[in-house]
TIZA-73197 format. One line per 10 residues: number of its first residue (from 0); their letters; for each residue x, y, z of N, C-alpha, C. Coordinates in steps of 0.05 Angstrom, whole numbers, always signed. Layout:
NUM) a) X/Y/Z/X/Y/Z/X/Y/Z | ...
// end
This chain:
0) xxxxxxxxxx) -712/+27/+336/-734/+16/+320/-744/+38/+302 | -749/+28/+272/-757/+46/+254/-782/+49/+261 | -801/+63/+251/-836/+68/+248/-840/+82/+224 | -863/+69/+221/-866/+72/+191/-903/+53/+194 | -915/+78/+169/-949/+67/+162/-952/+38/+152 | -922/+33/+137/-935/+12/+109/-911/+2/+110 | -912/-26/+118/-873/-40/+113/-880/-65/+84 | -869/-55/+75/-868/-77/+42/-846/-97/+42 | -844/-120/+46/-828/-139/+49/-821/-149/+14 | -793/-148/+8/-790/-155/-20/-793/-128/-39
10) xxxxxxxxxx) -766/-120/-51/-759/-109/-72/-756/-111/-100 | -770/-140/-109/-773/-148/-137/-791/-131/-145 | -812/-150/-168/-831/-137/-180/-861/-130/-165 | -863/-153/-145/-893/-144/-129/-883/-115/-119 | -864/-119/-98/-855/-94/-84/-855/-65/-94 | -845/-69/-115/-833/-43/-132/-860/-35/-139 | -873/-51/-157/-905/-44/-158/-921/-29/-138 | -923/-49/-119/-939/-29/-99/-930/+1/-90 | -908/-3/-79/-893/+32/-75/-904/+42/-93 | -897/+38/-119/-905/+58/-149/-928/+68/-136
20) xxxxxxxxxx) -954/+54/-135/-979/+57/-131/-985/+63/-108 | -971/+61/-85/-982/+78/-74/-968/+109/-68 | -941/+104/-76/-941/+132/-82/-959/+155/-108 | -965/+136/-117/-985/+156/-139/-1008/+151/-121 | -1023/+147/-99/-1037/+152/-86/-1036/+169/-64 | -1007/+183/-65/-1000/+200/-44/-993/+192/-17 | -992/+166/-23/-977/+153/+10/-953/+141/+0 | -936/+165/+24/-910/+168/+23/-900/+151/+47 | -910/+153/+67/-905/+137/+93/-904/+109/+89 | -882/+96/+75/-874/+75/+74/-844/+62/+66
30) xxxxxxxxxx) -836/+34/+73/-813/+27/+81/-813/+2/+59 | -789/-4/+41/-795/-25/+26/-763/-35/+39 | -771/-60/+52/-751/-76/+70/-737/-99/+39 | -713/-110/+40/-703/-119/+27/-676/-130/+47 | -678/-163/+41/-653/-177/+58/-630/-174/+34 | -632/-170/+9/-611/-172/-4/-591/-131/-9 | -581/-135/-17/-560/-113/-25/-559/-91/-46 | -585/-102/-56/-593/-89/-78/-626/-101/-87 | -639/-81/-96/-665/-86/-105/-672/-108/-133 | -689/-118/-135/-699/-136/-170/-709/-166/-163
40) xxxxxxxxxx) -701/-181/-137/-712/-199/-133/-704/-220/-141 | -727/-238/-158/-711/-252/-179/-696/-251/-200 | -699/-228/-210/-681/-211/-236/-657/-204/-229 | -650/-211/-207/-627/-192/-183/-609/-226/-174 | -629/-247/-165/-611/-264/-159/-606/-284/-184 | -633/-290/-203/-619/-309/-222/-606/-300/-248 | -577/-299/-250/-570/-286/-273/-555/-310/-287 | -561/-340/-292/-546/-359/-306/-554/-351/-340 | -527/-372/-348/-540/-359/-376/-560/-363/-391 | -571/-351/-403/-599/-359/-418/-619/-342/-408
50) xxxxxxxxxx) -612/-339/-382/-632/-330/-366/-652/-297/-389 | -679/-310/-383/-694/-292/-389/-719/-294/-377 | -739/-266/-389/-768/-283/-377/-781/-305/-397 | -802/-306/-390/-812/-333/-399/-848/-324/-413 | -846/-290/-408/-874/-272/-411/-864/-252/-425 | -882/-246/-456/-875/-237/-473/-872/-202/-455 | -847/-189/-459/-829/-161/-452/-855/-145/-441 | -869/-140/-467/-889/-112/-459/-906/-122/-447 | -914/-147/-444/-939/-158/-420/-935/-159/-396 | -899/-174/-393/-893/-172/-364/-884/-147/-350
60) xxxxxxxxxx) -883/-127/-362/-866/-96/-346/-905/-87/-340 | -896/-70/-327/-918/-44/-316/-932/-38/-340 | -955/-30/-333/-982/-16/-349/-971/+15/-347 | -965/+17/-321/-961/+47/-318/-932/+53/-327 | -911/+32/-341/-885/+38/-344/-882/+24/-365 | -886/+34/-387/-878/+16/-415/-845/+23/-421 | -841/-1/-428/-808/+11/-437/-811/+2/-470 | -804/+25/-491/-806/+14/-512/-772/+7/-526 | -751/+1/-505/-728/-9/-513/-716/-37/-505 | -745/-47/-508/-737/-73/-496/-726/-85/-534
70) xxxxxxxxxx) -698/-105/-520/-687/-107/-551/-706/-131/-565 | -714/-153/-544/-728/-179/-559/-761/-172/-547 | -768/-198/-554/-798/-202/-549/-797/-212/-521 | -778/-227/-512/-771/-240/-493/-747/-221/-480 | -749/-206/-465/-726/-195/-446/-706/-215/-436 | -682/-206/-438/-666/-217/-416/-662/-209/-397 | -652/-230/-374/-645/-219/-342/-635/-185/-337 | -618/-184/-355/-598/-160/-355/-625/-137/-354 | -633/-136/-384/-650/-112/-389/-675/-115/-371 | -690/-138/-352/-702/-134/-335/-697/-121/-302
80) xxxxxxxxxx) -674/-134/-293/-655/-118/-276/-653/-84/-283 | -651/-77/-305/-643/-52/-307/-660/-39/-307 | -693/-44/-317/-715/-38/-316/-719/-34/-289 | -716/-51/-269/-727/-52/-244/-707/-27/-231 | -692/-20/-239/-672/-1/-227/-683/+26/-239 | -690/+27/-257/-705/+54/-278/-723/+65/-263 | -742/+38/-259/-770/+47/-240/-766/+49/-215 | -744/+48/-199/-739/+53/-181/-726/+92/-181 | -722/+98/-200/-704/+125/-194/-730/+136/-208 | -741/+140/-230/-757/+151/-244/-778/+149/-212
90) xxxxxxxxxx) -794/+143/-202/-814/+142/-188/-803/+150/-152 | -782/+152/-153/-769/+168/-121/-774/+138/-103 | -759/+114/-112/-766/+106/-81/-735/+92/-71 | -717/+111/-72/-687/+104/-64/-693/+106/-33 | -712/+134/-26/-713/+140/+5/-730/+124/+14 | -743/+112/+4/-762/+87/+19/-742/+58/+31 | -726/+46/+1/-712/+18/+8/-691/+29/+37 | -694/-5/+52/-686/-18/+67/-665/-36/+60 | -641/-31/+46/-631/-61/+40/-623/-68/+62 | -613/-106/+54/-599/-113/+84/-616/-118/+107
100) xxxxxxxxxx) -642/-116/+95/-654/-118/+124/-674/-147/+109 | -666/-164/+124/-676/-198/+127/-700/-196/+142 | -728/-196/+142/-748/-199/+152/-739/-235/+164 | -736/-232/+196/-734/-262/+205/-749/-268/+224 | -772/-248/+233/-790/-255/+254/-810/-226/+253 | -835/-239/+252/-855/-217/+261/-885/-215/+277 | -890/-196/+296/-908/-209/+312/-925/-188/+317 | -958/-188/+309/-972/-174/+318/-982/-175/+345 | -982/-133/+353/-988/-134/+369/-1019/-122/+381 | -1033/-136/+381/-1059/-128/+389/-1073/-100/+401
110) xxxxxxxxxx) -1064/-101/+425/-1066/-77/+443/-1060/-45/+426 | -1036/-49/+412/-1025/-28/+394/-1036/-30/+372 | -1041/-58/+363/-1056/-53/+342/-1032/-42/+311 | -1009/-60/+318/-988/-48/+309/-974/-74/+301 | -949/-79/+280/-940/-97/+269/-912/-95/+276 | -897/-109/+293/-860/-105/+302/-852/-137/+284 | -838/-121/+262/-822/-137/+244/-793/-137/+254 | -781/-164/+261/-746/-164/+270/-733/-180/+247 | -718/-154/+236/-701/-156/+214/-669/-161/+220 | -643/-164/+210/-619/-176/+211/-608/-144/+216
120) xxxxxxxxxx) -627/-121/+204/-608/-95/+208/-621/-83/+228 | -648/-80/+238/-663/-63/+260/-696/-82/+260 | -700/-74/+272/-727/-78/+285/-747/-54/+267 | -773/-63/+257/-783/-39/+240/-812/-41/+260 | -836/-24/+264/-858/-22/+269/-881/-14/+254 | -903/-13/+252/-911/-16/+222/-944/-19/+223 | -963/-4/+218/-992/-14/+214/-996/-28/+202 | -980/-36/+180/-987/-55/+148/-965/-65/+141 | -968/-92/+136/-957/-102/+133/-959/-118/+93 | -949/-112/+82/-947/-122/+53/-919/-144/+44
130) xxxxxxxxxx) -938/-159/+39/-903/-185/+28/-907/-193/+3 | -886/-180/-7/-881/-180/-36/-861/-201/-41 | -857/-224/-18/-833/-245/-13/-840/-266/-38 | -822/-260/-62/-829/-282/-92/-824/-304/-82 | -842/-319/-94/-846/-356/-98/-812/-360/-111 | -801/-345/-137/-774/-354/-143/-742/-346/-125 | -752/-347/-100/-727/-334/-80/-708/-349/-73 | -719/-368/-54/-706/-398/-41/-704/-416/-56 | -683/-422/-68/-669/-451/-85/-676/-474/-70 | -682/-494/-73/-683/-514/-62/-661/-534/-69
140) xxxxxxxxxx) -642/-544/-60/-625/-569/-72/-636/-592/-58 | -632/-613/-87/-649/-640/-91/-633/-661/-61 | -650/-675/-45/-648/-684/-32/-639/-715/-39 | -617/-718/-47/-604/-733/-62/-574/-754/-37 | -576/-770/-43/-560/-786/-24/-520/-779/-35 | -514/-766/-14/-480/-761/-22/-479/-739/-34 | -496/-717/-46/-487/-696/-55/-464/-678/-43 | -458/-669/-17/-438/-660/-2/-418/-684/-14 | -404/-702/-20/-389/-718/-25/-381/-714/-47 | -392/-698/-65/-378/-701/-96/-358/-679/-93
150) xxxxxxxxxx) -339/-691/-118/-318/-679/-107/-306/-656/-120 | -329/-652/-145/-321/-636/-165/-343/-610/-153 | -341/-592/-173/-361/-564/-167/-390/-560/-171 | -402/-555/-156/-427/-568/-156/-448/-533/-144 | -464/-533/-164/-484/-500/-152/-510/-503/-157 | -530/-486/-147/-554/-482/-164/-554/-456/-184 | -573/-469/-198/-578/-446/-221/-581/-425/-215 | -602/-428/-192/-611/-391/-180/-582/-382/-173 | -561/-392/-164/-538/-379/-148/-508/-388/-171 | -521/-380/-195/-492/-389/-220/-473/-381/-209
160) xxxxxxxxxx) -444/-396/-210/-418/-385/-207/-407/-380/-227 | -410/-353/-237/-401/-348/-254/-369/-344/-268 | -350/-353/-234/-326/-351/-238/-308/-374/-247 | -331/-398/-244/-329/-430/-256/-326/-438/-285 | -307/-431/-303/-300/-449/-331/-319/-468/-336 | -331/-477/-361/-349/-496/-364/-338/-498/-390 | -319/-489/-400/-315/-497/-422/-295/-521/-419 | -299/-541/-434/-292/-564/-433/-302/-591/-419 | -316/-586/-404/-319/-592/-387/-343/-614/-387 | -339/-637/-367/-358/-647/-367/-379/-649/-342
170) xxxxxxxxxx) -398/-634/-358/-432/-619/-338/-446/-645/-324 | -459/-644/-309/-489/-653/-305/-504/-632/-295 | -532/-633/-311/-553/-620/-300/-579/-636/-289 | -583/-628/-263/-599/-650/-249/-630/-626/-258 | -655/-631/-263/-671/-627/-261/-684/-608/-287 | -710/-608/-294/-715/-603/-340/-738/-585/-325 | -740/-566/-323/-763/-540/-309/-746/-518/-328 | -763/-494/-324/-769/-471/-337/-728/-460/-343 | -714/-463/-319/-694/-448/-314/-675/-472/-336 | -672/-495/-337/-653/-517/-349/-661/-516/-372
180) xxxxxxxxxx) -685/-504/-387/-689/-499/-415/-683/-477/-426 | -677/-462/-408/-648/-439/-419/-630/-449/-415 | -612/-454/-395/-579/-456/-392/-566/-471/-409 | -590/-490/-410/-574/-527/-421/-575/-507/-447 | -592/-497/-471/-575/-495/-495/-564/-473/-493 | -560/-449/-465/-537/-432/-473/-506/-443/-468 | -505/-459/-449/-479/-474/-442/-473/-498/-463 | -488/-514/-482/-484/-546/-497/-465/-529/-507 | -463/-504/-527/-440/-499/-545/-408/-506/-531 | -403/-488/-506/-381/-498/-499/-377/-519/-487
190) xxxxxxxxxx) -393/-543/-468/-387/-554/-449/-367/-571/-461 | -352/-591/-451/-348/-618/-466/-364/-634/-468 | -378/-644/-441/-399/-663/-450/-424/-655/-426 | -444/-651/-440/-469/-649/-425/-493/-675/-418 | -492/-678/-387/-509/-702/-381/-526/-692/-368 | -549/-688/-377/-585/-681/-362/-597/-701/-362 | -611/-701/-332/-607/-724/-312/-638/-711/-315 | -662/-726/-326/-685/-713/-329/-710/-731/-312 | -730/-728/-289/-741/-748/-273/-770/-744/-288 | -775/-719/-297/-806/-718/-313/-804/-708/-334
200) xxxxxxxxxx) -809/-708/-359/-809/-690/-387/-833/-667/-385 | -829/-643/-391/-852/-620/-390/-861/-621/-417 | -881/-609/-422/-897/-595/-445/-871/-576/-461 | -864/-585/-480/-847/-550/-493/-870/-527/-512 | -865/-517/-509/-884/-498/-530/-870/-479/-544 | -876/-472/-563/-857/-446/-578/-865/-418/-565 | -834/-411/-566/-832/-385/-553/-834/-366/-573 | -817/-371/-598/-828/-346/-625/-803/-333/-613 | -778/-324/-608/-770/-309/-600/-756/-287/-611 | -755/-278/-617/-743/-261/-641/-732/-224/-643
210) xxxxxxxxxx) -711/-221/-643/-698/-185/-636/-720/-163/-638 | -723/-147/-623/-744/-123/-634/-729/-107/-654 | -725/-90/-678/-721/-82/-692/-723/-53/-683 | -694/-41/-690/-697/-6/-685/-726/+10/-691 | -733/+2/-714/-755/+7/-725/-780/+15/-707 | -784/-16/-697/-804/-20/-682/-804/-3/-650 | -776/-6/-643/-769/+7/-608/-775/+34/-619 | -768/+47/-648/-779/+79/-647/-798/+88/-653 | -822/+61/-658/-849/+73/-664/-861/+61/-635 | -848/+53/-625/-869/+49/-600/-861/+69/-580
220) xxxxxxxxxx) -833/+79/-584/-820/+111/-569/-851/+132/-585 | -846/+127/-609/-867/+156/-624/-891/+157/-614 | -901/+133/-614/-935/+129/-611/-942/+108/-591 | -947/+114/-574/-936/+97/-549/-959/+77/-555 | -995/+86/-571/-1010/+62/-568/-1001/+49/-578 | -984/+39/-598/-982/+24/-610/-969/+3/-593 | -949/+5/-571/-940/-15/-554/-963/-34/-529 | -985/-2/-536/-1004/-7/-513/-1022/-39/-531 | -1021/-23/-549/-1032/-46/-576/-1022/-82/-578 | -997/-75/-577/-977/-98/-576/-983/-110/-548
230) xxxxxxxxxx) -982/-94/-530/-989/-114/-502/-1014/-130/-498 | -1036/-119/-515/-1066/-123/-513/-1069/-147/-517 | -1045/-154/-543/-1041/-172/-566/-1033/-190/-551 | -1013/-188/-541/-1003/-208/-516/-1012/-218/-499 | -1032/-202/-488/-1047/-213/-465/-1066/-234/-469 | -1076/-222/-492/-1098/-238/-513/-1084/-270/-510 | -1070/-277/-523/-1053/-292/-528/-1053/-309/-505 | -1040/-287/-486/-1030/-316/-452/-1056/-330/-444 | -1080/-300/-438/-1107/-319/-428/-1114/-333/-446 | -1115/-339/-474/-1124/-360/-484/-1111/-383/-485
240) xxxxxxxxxx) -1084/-378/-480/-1066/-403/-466/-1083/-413/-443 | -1085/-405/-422/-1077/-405/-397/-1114/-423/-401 | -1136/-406/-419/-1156/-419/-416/-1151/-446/-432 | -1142/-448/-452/-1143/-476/-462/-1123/-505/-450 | -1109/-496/-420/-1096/-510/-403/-1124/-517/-386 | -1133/-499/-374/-1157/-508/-359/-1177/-526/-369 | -1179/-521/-394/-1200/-536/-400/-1202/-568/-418 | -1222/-583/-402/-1222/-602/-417/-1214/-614/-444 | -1231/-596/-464/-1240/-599/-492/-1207/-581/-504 | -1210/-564/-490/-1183/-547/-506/-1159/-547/-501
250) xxxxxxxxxx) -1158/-572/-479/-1124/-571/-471/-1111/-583/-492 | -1131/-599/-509/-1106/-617/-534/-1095/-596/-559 | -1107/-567/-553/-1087/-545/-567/-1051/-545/-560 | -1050/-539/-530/-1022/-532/-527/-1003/-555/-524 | -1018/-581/-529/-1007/-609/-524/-1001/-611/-552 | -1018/-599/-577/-1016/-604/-607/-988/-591/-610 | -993/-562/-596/-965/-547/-605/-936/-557/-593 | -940/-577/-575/-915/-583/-561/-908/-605/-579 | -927/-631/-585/-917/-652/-604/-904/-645/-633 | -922/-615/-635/-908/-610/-671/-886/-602/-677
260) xxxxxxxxxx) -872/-584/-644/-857/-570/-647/-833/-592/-642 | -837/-609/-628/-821/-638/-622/-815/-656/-643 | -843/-662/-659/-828/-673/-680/-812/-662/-705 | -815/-627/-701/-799/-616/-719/-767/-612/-719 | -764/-617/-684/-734/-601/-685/-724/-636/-668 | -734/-657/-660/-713/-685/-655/-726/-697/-671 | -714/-716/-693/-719/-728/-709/-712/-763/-705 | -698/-763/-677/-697/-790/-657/-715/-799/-657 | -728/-824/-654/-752/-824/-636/-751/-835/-622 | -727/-843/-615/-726/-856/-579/-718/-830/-565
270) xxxxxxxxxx) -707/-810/-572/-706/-782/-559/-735/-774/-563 | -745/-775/-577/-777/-756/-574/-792/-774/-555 | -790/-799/-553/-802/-817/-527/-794/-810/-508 | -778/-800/-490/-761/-798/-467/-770/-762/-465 | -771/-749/-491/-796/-719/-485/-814/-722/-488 | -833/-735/-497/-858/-735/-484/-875/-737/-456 | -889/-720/-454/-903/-723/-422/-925/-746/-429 | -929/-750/-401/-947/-771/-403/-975/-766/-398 | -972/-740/-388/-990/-721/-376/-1001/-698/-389 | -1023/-691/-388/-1041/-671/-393/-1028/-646/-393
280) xxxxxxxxxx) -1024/-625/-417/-1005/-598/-408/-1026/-585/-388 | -1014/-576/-372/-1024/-555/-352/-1013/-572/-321 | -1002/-595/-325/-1009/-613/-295/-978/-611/-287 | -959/-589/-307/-938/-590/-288/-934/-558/-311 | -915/-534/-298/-916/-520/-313/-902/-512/-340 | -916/-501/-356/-911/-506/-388/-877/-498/-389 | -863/-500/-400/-833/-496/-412/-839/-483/-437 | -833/-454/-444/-834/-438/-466/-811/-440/-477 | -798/-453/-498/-774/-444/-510/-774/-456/-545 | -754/-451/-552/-748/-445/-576/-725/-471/-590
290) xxxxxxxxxx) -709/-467/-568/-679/-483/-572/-671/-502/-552 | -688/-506/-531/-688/-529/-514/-679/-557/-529 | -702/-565/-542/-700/-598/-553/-669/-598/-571 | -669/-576/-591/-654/-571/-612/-624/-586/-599 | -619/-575/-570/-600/-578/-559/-591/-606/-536 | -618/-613/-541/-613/-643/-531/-599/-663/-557 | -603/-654/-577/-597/-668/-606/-571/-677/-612 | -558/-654/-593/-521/-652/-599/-508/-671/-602 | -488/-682/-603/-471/-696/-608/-456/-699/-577 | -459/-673/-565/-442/-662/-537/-464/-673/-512
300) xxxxxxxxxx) -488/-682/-512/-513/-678/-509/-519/-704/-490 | -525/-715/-467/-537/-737/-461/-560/-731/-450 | -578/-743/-452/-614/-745/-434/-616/-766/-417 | -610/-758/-391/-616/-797/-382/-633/-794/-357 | -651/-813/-361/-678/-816/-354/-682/-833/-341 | -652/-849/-329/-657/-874/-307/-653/-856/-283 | -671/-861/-261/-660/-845/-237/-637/-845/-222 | -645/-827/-209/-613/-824/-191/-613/-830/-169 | -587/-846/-164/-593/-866/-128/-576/-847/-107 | -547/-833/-126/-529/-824/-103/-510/-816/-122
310) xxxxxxxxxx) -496/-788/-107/-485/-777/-116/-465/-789/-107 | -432/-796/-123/-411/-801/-110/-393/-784/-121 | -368/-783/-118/-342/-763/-106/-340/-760/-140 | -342/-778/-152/-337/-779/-194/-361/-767/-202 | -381/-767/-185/-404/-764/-198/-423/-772/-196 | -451/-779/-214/-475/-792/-212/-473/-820/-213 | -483/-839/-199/-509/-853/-189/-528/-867/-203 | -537/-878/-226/-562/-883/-244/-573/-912/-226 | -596/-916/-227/-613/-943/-216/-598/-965/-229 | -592/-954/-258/-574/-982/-276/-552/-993/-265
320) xxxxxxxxxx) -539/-967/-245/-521/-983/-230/-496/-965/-244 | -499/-944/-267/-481/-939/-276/-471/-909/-264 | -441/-900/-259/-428/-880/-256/-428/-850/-277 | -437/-837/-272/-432/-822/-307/-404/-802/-284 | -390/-800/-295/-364/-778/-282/-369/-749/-292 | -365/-740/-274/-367/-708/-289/-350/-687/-265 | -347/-674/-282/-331/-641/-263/-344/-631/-255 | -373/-623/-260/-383/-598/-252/-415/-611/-255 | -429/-604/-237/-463/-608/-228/-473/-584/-217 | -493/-577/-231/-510/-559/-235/-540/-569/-225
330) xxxxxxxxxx) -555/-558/-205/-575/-558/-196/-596/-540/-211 | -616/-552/-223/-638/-536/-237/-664/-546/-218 | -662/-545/-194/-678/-565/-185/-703/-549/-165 | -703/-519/-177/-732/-505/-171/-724/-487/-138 | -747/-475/-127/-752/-466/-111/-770/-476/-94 | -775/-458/-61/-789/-464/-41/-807/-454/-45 | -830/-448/-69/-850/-442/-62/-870/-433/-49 | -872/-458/-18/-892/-444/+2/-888/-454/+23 | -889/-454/+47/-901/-425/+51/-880/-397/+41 | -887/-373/+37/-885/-343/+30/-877/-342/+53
340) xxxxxxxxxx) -893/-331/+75/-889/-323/+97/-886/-328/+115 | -869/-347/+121/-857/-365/+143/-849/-347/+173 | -835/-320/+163/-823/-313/+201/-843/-298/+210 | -869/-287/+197/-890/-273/+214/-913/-299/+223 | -930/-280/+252/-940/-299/+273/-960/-278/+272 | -993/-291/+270/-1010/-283/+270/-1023/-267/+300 | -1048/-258/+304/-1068/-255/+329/-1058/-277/+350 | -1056/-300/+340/-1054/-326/+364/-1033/-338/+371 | -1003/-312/+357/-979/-328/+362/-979/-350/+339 | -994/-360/+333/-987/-384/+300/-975/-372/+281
350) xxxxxxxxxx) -948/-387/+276/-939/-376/+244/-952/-383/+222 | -949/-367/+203/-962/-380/+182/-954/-398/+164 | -932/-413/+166/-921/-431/+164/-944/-452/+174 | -939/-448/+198/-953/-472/+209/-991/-479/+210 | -1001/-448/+205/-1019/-451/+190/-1038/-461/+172 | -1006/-459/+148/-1011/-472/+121/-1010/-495/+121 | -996/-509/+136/-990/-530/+136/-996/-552/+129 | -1028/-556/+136/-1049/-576/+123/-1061/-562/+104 | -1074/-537/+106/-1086/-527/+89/-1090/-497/+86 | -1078/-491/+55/-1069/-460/+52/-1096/-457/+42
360) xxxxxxxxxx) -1105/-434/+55/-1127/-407/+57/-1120/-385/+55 | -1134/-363/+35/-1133/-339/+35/-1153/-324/+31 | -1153/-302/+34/-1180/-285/+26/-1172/-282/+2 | -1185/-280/-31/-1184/-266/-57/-1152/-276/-52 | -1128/-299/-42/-1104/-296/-49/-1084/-281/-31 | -1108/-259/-15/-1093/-239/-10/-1092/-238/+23 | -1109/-234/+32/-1108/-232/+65/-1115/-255/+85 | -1106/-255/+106/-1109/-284/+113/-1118/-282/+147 | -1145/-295/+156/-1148/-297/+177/-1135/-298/+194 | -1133/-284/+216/-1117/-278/+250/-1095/-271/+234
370) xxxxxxxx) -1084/-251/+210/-1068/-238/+213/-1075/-215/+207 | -1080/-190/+219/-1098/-167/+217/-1074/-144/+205 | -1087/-130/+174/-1067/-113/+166/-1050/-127/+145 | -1051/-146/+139/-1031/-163/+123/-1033/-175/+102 | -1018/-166/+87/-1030/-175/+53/-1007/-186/+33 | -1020/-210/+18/-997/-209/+4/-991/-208/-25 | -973/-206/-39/-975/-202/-71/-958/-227/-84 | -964/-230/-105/-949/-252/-117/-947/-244/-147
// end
């Protein structure tokens, strides 16, 4: 059994964060546990194509770690992955990670006053306990009648096979969230024929997306406020998003920008009916992109919006009763969300799983009754 002051569950971005900070607080006595093989998290497991963030470059990296070589406004997977590997060597915490070690059970112990985490590689012990376990980890696949039955190749997005041809080919993509408004227009160019199998239409909003310019990556290398500037700018930006979703009077802003940008790039209007929400933006989460709709437009392109009864061995299922055949099905169909912390057990033996169950409580988000020492980040 290891021992150690501070065990950090999760090597993405919460994780990596905290270490930073508290090693610039001079606490070294700590263990950052990781079930996967390598550190980054979500940047580490979803690499389909398209894949990027969805938060403008210099807002979503570190305050304390600006990178001024980010190439777009919008990072891709790649250059965020690599980032998370930078701040990992630049800041010393190679001797801290744990890879390989699966947090699958944990139980405080009172008397000691002490936390025994049982992991897939060792058993760790621990005063503090920190879970940096991301909401985007666990794929969920759609609970769909016959899926094991089809007979063609079938993945989720979080887990692309990237050794799978798609050129030619005829796709289905089951599910229209944040991750299927990348792939679908980085894959429409080659597929043969693309069928998105859509059960709710989101909000789209413009992403703006656009190359950073040598220019620009060497004045924010020269004068670093100026990137500090650019992030200010950004931030500015999200919370006044984020406030005009909340609010009554101002949600018909980001609902204005989603219809304008809709009726500029499908010029259908039985396709712009079938994207429209029916719903208030903010009541499911926003879809930032650029080239989404553009790529429903195709020629290569289907939207179909009757539901799905059952997957069979050819393929999909529609309520209409109709078959669509395809080679290859693609799951865009989200993550497990919550509970976070499912294998730790509080003061009373209760998981927190089972806790939450009816009703999730936290202190500030962060700490949570009858589990003493335990915090978590998101």
């Amino acid at each position: 059994m290891e021992q150690t002051r501070i065990a950090i569950i999760g090597a993405g971005f919460s994780g990596l964060g905290m270490a930073v900070r508290l090693r610039q607080e001079g606490i070294t006595d700590f263990l950052l546990l990781d079930r996967a093989d390598d550190i980054g998290g979500t940047w580490r497991d979803n690499s389909y194509p398209g894949c990027a963030v969805d938060v403008q470059s210099h807002l979503y990296s570190f305050s304390f770690a600006p990178n001024p070589d980010w190439s777009a406004v919008y990072a891709p997977q790649a250059e965020l992955w690599a980032y998370q590997q930078r701040l990992v060597d630049e800041h010393g915490l190679r001797g801290h990670l744990r890879l390989g070690h699966d947090v699958v059970g944990g139980d405080w112990d009172e008397e000691a006053r002490r936390w025994t985490l049982r992991t897939s590689a060792q058993d760790v012990r621990a005063q503090v306990v920190i879970s940096g376990m991301g909401p985007l980890s666990n794929p969920v696949p759609p609970q769909i009648p016959g899926l094991d039955a089809f007979a063609g190749h079938v993945f989720h997005s979080a887990r692309w096979d990237h050794s799978h041809d798609l050129r030619g080919r005829r796709v289905g993509a089951i599910g229209t969230g944040s991750s299927a408004a990348q792939f679908v227009p980085a894959i429409q160019p080659e597929v043969g024929h693309l069928t998105l199998f859509q059960r709710t239409p989101g909000w789209v909003i413009p992403r703006l997306n656009r190359p950073l310019s040598g220019i620009e990556r060497g004045l924010y290398r020269r004068v670093p406020a100026l990137q500090r500037l650019a992030r200010q700018r950004q931030l500015v930006y999200r919370e006044l998003l984020g406030f005009a979703v909340r609010s009554p009077r101002w949600g018909v802003i980001p609902q204005a920008l989603g219809r304008l940008q809709l009726r500029r790039q499908v010029s259908d209007p039985e396709l712009r009916r079938k994207l429209t929400p029916s719903f208030k933006a903010g009541c499911k989460r926003l879809i930032v992109a650029d080239d989404y709709d553009p790529a429903l437009t195709q020629p290569n392109v289907t939207l179909e919006t009757e539901a799905i009864t059952e997957v069979v061995p050819e393929g999909v299922r529609t309520a209409d009763g109709r078959v669509h055949e395809l080679d290859t099905l693609i799951l865009g169909t989200g993550f497990q969300i919550l509970p976070v912390a499912d294998p730790l057990r509080g003061r009373d033996g209760e998981p927190l799983a089972q806790r939450w169950a009816q009703r999730r409580e936290a202190h500030l988000g962060t700490a949570v009754s009858g589990f003493p020492n335990y915090f978590m980040l998101a």
